[in-house]
Every structure is written in C-alpha cells, then in structure tokens.
N, CA, C and O atoms as a GROMACS GRO file, in nm:
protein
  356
    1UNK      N    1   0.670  -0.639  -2.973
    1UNK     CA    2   0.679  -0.617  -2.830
    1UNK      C    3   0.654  -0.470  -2.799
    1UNK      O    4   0.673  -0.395  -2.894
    2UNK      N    5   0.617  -0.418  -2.694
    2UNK     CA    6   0.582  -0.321  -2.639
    2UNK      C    7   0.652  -0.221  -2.608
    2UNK      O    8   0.750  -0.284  -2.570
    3UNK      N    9   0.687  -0.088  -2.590
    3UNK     CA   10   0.750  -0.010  -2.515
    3UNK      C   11   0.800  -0.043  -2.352
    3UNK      O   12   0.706  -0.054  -2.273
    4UNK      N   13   0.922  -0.057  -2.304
    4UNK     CA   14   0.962  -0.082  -2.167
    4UNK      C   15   0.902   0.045  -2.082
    4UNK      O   16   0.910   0.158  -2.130
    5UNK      N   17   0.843   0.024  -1.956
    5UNK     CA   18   0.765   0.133  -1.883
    5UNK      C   19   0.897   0.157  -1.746
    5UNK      O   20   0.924   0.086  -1.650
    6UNK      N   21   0.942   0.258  -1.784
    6UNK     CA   22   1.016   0.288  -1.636
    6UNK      C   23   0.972   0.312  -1.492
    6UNK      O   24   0.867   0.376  -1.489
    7UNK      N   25   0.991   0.299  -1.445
    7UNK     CA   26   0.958   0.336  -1.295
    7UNK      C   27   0.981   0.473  -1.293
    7UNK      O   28   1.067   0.526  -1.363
    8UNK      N   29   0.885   0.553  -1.192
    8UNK     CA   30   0.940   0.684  -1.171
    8UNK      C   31   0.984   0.745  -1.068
    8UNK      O   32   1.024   0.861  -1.067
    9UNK      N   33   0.976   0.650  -0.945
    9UNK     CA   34   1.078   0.722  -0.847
    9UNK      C   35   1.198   0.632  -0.855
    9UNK      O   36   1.222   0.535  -0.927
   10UNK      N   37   1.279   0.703  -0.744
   10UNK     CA   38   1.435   0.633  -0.712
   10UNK      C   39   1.422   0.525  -0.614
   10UNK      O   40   1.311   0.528  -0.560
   11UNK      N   41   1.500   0.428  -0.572
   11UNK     CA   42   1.468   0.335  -0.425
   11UNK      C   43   1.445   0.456  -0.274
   11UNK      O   44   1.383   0.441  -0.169
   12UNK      N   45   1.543   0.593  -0.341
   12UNK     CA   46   1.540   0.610  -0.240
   12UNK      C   47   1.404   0.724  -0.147
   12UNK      O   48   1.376   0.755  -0.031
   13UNK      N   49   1.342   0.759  -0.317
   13UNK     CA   50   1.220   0.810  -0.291
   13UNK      C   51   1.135   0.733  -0.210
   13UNK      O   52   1.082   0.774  -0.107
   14UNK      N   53   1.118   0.559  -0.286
   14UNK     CA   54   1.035   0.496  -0.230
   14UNK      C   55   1.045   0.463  -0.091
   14UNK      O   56   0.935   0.451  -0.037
   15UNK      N   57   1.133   0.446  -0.024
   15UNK     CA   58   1.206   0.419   0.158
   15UNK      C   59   1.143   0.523   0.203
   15UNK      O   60   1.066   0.521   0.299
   16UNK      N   61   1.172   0.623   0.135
   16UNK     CA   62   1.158   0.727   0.206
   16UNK      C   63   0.975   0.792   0.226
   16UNK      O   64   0.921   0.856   0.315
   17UNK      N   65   0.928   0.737   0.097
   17UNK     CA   66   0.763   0.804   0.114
   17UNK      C   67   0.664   0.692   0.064
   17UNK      O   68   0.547   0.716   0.034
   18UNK      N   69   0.736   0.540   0.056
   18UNK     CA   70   0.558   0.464   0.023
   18UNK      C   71   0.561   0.411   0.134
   18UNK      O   72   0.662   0.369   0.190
   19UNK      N   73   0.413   0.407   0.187
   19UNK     CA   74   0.308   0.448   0.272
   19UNK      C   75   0.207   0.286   0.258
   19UNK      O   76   0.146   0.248   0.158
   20UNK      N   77   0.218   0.217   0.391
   20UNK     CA   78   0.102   0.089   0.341
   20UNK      C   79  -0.020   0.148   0.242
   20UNK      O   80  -0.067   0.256   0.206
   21UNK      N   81  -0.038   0.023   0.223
   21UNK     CA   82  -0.187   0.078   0.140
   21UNK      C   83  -0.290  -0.022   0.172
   21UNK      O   84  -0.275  -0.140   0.207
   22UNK      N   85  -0.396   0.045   0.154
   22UNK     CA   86  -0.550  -0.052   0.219
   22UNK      C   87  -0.633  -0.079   0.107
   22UNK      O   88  -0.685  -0.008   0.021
   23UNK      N   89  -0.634  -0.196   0.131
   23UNK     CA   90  -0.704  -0.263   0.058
   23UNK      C   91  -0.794  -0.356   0.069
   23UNK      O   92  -0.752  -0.470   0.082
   24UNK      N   93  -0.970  -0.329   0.067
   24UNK     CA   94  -1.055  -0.405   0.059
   24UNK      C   95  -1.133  -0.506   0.021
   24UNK      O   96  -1.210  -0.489  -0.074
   25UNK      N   97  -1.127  -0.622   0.085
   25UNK     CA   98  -1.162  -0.775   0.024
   25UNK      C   99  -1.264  -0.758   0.080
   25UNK      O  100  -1.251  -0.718   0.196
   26UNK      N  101  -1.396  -0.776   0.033
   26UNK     CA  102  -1.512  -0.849   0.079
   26UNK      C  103  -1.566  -0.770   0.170
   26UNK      O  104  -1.641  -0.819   0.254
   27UNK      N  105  -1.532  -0.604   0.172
   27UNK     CA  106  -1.590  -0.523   0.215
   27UNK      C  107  -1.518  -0.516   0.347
   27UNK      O  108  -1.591  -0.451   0.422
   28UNK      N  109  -1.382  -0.561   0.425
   28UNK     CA  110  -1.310  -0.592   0.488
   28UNK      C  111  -1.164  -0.500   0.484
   28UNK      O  112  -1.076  -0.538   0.408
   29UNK      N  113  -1.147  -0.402   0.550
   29UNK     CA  114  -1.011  -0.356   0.488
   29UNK      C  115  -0.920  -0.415   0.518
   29UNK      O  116  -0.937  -0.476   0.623
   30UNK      N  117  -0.782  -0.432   0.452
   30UNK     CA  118  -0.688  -0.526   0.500
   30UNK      C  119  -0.558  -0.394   0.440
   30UNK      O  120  -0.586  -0.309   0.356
   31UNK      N  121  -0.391  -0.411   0.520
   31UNK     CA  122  -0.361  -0.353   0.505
   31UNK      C  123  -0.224  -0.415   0.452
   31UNK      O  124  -0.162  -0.500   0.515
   32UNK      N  125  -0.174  -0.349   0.295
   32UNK     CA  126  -0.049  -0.418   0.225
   32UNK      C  127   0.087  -0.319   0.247
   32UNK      O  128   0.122  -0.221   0.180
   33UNK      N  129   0.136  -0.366   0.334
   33UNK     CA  130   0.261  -0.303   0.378
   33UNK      C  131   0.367  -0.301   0.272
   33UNK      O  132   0.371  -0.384   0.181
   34UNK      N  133   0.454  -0.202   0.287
   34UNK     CA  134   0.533  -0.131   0.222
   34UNK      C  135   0.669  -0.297   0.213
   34UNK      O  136   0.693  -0.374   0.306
   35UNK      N  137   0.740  -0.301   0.051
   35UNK     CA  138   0.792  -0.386   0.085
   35UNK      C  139   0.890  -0.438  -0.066
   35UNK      O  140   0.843  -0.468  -0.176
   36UNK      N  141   1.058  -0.434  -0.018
   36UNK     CA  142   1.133  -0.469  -0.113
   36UNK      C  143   1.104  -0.593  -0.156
   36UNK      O  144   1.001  -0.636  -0.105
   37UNK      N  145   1.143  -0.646  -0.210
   37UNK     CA  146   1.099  -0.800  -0.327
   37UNK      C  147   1.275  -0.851  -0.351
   37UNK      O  148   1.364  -0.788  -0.407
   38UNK      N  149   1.280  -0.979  -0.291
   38UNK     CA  150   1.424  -1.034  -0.320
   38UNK      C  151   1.432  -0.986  -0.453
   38UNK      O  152   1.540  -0.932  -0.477
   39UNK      N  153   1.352  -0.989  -0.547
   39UNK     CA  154   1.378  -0.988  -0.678
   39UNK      C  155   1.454  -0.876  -0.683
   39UNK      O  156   1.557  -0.883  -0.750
   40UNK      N  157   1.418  -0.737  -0.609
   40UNK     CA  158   1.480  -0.631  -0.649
   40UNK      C  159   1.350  -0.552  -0.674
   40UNK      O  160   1.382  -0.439  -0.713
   41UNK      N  161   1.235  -0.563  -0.669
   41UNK     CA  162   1.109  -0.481  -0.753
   41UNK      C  163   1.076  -0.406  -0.622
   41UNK      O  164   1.151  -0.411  -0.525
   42UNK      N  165   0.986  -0.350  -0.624
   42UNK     CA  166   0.945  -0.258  -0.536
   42UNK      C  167   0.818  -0.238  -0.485
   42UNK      O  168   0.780  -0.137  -0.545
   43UNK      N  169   0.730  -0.274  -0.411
   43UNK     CA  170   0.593  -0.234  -0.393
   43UNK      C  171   0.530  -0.281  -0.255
   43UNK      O  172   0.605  -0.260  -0.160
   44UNK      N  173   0.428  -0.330  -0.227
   44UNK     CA  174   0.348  -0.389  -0.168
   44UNK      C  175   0.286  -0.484  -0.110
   44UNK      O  176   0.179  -0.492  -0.169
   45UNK      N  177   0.292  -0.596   0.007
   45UNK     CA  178   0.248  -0.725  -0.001
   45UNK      C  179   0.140  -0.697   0.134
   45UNK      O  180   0.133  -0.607   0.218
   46UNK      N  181   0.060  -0.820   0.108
   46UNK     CA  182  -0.019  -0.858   0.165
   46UNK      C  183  -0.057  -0.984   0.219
   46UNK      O  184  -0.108  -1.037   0.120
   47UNK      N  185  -0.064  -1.058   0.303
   47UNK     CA  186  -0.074  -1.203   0.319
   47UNK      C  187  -0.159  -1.252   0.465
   47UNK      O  188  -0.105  -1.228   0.573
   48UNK      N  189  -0.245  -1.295   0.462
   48UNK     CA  190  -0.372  -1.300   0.520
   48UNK      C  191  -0.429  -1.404   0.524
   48UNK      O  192  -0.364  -1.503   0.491
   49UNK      N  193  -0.582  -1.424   0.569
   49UNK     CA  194  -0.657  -1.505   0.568
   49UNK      C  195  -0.846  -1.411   0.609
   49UNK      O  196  -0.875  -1.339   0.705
   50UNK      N  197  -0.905  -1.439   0.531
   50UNK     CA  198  -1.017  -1.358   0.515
   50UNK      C  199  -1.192  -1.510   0.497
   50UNK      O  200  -1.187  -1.616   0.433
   51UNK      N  201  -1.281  -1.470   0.557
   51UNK     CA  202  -1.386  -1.546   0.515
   51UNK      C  203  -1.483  -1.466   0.374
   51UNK      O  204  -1.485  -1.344   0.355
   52UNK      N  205  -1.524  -1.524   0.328
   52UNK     CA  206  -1.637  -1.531   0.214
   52UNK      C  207  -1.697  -1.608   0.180
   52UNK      O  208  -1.646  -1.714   0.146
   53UNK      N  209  -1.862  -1.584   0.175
   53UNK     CA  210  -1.978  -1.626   0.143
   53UNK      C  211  -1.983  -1.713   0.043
   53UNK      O  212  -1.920  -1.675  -0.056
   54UNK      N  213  -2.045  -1.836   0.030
   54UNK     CA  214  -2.069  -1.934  -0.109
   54UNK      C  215  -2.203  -1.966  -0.116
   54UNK      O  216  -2.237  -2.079  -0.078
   55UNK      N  217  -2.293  -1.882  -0.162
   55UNK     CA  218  -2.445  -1.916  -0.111
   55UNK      C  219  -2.525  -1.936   0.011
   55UNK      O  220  -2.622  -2.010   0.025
   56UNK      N  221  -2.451  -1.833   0.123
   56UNK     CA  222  -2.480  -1.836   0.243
   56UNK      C  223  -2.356  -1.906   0.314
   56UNK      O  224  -2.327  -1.866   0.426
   57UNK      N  225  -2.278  -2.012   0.254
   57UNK     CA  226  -2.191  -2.071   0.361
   57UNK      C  227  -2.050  -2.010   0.369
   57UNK      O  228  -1.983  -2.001   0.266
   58UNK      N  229  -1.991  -1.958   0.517
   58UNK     CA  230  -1.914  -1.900   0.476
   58UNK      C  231  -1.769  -1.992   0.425
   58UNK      O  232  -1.778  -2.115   0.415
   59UNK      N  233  -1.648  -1.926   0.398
   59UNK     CA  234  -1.556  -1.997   0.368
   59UNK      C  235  -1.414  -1.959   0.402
   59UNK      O  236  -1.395  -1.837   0.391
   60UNK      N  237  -1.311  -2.027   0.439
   60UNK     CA  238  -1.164  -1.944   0.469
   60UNK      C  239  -1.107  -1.937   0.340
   60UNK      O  240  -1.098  -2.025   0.254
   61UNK      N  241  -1.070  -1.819   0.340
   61UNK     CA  242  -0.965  -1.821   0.209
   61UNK      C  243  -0.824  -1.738   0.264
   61UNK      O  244  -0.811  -1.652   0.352
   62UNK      N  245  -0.724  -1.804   0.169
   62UNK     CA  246  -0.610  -1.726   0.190
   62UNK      C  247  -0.566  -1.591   0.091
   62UNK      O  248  -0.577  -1.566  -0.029
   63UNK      N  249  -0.527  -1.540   0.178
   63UNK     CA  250  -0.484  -1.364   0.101
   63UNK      C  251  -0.325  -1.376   0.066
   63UNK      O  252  -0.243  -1.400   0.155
   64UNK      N  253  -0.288  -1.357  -0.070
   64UNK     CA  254  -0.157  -1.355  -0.117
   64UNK      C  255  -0.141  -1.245  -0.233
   64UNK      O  256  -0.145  -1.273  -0.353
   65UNK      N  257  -0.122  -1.114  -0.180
   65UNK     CA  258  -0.148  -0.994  -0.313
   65UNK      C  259   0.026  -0.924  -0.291
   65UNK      O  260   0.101  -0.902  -0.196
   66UNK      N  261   0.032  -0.907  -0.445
   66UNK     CA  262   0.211  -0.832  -0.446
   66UNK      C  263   0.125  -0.716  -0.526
   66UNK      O  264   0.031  -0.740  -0.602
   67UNK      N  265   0.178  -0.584  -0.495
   67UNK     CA  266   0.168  -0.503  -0.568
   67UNK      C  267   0.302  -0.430  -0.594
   67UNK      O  268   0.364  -0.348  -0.526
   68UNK      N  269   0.327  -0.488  -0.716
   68UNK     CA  270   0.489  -0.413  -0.769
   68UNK      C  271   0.466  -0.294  -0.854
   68UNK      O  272   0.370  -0.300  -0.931
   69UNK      N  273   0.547  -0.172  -0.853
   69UNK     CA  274   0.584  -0.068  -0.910
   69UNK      C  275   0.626  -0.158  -1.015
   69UNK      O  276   0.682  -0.267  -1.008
   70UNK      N  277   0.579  -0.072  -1.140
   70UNK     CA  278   0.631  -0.142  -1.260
   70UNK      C  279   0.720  -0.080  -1.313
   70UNK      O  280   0.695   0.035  -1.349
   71UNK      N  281   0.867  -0.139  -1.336
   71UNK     CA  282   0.989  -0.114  -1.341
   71UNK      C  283   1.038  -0.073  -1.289
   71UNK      O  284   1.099   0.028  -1.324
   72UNK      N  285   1.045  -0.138  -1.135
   72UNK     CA  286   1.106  -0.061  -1.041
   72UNK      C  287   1.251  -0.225  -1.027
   72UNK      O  288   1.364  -0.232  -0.979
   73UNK      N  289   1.175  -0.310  -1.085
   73UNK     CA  290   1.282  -0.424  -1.066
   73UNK      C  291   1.431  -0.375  -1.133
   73UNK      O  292   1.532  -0.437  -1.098
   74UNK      N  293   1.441  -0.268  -1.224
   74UNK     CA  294   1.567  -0.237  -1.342
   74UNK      C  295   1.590  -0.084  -1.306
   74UNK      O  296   1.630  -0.003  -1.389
   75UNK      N  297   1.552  -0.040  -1.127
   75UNK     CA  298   1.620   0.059  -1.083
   75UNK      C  299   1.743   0.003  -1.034
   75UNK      O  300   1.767  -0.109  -0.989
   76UNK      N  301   1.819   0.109  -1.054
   76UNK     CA  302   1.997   0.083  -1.000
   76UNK      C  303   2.000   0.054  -0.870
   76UNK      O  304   1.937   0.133  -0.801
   77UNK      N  305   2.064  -0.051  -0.802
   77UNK     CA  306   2.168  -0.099  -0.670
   77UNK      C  307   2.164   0.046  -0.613
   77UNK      O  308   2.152   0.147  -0.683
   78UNK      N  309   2.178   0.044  -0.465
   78UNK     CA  310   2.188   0.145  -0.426
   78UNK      C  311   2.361   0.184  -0.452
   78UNK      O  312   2.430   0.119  -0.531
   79UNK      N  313   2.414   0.301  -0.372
   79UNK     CA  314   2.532   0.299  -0.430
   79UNK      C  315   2.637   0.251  -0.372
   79UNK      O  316   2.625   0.289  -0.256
   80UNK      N  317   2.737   0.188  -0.381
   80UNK     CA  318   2.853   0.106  -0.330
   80UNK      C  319   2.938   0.188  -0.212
   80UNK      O  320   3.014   0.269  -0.265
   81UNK      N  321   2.946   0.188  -0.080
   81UNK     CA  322   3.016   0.231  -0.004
   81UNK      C  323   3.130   0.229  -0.027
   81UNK      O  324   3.190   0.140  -0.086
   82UNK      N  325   3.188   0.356   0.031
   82UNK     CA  326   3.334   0.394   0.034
   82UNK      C  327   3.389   0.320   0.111
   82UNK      O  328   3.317   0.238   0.168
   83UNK      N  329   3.498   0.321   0.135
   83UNK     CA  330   3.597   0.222   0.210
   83UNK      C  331   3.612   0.285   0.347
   83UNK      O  332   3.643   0.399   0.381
   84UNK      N  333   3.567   0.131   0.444
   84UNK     CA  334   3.561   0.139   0.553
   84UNK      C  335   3.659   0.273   0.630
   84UNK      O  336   3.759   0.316   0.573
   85UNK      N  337   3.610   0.329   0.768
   85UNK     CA  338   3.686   0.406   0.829
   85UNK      C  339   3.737   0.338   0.963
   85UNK      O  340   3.679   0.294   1.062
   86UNK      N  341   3.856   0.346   0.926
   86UNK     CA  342   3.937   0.277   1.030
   86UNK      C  343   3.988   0.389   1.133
   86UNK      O  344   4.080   0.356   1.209
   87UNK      N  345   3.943   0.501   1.140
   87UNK     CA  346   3.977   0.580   1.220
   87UNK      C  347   4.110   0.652   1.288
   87UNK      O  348   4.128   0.722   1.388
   88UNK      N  349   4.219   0.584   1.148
   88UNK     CA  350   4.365   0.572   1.143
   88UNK      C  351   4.385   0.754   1.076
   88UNK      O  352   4.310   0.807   0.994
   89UNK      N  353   4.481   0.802   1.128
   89UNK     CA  354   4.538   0.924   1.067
   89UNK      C  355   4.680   0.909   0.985
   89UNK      O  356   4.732   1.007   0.932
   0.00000   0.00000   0.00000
C-alpha cells in the first residue's frame, strides 16, 4: 500500500479562501462551487446539464463532478464549544 497523502490546509483555511472553480466541458465554462461533503472531505461540486455533439447530432448530458482535496476527509472536527452563556453572574 501506498504512503497516506495529507491535506494541507485546515477547514478553516479552506472557509475561509477556496474560491469556485471553472471548469470547461465542451468548450463551455461551467462553474464548481466551493463545498463541504457529508462525508467530511472538502472540495468542489458541480451538477448540471450540458449538450454535445455525436456526429453532428447534438445530445443532453448530465454534469456530476466532485472535486475533493485529498485528505481533507481525516482533517479534525472543528473545535467543540464552550459551554453555553447564560449571562448569569
């Protein structure tokens, strides 16, 4: 088996600075917004619907792209809040 590849920012780098990203199908830009993953991973989705050519005829296709930071799924929980403020002295 391989070496495990860490991720290299924090969650809170990523909130804070990834940026959609564009990405071109069929000479078409389309744009994959910034985006947590129930799983916990971190990256990019996209979900669409785009035409393309089959020997002149065109065709619908559907757009379904994840772009995950790799090892960003085995970054730490953010951190556990302190106990509520009840505003009591």
């Amino acid at each position: 088996m391989g070496k495990k590849t860490s991720c290299q920012v924090t969650r809170e780098q990523f909130r804070k600075g990834a940026k959609a990203v564009t990405v071109v199908i069929n000479g078409i830009p389309q744009i994959a917004e910034v985006k947590e993953f129930a799983t916990g991973s971190l990256g990019w989705y996209l979900n669409g619907k785009t035409m393309i050519e089959i020997d002149g005829t065109p065709v619908s296709v559907q757009i379904g792209l994840n772009l995950t930071i790799v090892g960003s799924k085995d970054l730490p929980a953010d951190a556990a809040q302190g106990p509520a403020q009840t505003g009591e002295a």
